[in-house]
N, C-alpha and C positions, 0 to 999 in steps of 0.2 A: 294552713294546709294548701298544698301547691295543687291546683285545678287546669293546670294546662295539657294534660292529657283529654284525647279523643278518640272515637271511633271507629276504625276507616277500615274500608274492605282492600285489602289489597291484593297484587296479584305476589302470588309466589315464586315468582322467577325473581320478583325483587326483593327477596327478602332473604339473606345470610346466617348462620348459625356465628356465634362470638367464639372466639379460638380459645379461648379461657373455662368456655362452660365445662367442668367436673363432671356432669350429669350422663348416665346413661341408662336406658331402660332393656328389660331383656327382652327377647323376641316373642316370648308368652303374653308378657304384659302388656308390650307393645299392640297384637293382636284383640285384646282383649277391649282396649283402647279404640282400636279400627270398628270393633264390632258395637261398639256404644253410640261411637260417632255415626256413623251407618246406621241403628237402627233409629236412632232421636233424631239425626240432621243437626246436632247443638253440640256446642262445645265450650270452655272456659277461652274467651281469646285471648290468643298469643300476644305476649308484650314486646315490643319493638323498641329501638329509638332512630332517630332516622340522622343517616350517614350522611350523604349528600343529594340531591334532586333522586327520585326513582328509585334510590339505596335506601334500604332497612337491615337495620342490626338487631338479632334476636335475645331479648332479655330474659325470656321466660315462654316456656311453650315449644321447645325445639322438635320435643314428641310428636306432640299434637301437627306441625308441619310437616315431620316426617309421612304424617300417616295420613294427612291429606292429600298430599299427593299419590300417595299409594290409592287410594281412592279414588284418582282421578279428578280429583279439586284443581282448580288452574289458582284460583283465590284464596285467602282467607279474614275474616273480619279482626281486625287486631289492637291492641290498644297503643296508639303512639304515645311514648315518653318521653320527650326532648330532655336527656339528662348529660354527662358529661362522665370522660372515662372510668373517673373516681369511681363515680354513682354508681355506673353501667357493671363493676366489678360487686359492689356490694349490693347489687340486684341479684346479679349470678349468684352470690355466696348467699340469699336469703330465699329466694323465690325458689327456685330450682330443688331448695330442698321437700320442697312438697311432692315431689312425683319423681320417680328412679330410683337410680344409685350411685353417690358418687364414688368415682373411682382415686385411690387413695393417693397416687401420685398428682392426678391433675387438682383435688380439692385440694394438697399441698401448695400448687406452684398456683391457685389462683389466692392463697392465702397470702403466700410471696409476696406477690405482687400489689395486694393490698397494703400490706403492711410498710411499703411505697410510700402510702399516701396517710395510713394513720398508725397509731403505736398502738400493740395490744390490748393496752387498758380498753381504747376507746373502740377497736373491734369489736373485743369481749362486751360493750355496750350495746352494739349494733347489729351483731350474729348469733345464730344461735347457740353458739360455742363460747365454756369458759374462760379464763386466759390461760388454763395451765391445759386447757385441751387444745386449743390454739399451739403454744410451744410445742405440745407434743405432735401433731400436724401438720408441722414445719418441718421435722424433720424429713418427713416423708418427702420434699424437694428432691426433684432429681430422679424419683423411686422407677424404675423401668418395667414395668408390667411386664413386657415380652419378654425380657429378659430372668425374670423373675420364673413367669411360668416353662420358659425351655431349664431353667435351674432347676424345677422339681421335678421336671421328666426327665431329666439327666439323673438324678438321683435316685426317683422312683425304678429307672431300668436296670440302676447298679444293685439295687438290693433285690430286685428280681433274678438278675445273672448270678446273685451270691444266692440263694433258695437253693436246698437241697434238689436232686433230680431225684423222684420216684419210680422205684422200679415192679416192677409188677408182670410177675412170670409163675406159669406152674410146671412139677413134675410130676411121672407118675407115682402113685404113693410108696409100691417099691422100692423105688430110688433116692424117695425124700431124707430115709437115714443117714445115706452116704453124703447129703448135699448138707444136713445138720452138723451132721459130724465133721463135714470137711471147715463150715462156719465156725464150730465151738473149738476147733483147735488154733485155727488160724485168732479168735479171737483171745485163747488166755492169755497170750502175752500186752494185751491191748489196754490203753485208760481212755479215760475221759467221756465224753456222749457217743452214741452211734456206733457200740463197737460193731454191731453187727452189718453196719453201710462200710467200716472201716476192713472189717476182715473179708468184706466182698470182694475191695476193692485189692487188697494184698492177694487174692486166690487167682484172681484176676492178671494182678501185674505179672506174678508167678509164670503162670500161664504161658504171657506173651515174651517173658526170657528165656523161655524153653523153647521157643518158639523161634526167637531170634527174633521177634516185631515190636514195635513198639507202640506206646495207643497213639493212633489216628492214624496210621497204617493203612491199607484197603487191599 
């Protein structure tokens, strides 16, 4: 077992988050996080490796920095691990899974990238995923979140602009016959759902021909 890791207070101006890490936490959890650390003064330290003189690369713990500094931390005590980019990629894919949530394009593209350095079989020995969840997590390479979520608010507004319009009006009851009868005739020639929004809308068109207007008129 490899014993070259140590303990070192460092400051957090020198210390980077890995461009690979998958991991993010929500802003509740996050919070929740700040208020632990705040009220104990303790935390699990963050795992580092170290880049070059003064530079640190964050292996585990990006949270937990995040939110010291929110705190107002200049430092934080961290555990250094001299490892190599292989490693530092199957750090990310193993550690990280303990706190957040990965996001499904980046746990893809840091699979990717793994799979670089080893074949499935021997990932699926090494992560917490099988080989056939692996394959299937590969696909997601590429996957565009932003783009993903403006596609289901483009979607979500087209099936709101297709929703029926509700209309909702009264008359006096005296009048309501004429308004019945004028529905129930314009509707017998009518099929399908709704004849009743359908023979509004023909009483309506009617209307604005006799009228000479046409709808959207003013």
């Amino acid at each position: 077992m490899k014993t070259d890791e140590k303990l070192v207070n460092i400051p957090l101006s020198q210390i980077e988050p890995h461009p690979s890490n998958p991991n993010l936490m929500s802003q509740p959890l996050r919070d929740k996080l700040a208020e632990n650390i705040s009220r104990s003064g303790r935390y699990p330290p963050p795992v580092v490796r170290p880049l070059s003189p003064g530079r640190y690369q964050l292996l585990d713990g990006e949270q937990r920095c995040y939110v010291l500094r929110d705190l107002g931390e200049t430092s934080a005590w961290c555990l250094v691990w001299p490892c190599s980019d292989e490693d530092a990629l199957i750090l990310l894919a193993t550690l990280n899974r303990l706190q957040g949530d990965d996001v499904p394009g980046r746990r893809a593209q840091l699979l990717s990238e793994l799979s670089a350095y080893e074949s499935l079989a021997e990932l699926a020995r090494l992560l917490p995923e099988e080989e056939a969840e692996l394959e299937q997590q590969l696909t997601n390479v590429g996957f565009d979140l932003e783009a993903e979520i403006s596609r289901l608010a483009e979607q979500a507004q087209r099936a709101e602009d297709e929703l029926p319009v509700l209309f909702s009006f009264a008359v006096p009851r005296d009048e309501a016959a004429v308004v019945e009868a004028a529905l129930d005739l314009a509707m017998s020639g009518l099929e399908g759902t709704n004849r009743r929004g359908q023979s509004l809308r023909l009483l309506a068109e009617s209307y604005l021909e006799r009228e000479g207007r046409r709808a959207g008129d003013r």
